[in-house]
N, C-alpha and C positions, 0 to 999 in steps of 0.2 A: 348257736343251734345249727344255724347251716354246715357249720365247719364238720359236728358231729355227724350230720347227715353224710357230706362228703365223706369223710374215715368210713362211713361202714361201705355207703356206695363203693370206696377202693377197697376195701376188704372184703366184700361180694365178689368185686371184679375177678378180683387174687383167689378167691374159693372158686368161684364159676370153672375159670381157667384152669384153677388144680384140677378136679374134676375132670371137665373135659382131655386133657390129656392123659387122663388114667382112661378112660373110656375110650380117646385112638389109641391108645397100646393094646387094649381087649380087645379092638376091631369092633366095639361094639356101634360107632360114628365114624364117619368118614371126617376128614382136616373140612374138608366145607361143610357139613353138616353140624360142626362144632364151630365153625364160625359165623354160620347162620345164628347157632344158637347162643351163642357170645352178641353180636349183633343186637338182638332182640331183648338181652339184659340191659344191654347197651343202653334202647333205649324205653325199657322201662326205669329203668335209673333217671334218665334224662326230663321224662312225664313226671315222675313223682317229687323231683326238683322244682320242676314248674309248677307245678300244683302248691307245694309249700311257699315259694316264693309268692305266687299269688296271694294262698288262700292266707294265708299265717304271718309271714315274714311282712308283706305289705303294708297292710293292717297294722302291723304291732310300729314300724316306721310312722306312718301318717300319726297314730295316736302318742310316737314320743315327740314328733314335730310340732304339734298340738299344746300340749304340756308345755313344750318350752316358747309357746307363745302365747300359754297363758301363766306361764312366769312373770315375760317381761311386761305383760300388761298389770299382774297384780304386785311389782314392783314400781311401775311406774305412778299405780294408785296410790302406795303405800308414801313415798317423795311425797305427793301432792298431800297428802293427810298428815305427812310432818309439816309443810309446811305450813298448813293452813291452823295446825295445831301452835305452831311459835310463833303465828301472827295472832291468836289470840292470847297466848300465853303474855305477849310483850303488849298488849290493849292495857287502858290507863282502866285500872279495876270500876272504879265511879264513875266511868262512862256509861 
């Protein structure tokens, strides 16, 4: 998911940039005034990373770390319930 986010983040960057240099050819921006405004996609790019890393990606970490520790615990149940199942299985019946 991040990956996809990064690709378009680069491919904003790459349209931003087109853009802006078609606009200092028209003289419509000056080279700083499009680097300001490069800058400041920059780092809305950057905020909305972080917000998904928080809000989304974290979250979805902690609850696969979760899972896979209540795997090995309902595996380790599952051993003790065979075993306990072939220690009565092997019980002298007329006990």
């Amino acid at each position: 998911m991040l990956r996809g986010i990064e690709g378009l983040g680069a491919g904003a960057r790459g349209e931003a940039r087109r853009v802006l240099d078609v606009l200092i050819e028209r003289g419509d921006v000056s080279l700083e005034e499009a680097d300001r405004i490069e800058a400041g996609i920059e780092s809305a790019i950057a905020t909305h990373r972080r917000w998904l890393e928080e809000r989304v990606l974290a979250p979805l970490r902690g609850a696969g770390e979760g899972a896979g520790r209540l795997d090995a615990r309902l595996a380790a149940l599952e051993e003790r319930l065979a075993r306990i199942e072939a220690r009565l299985a092997a019980r002298d019946p007329g006990e």
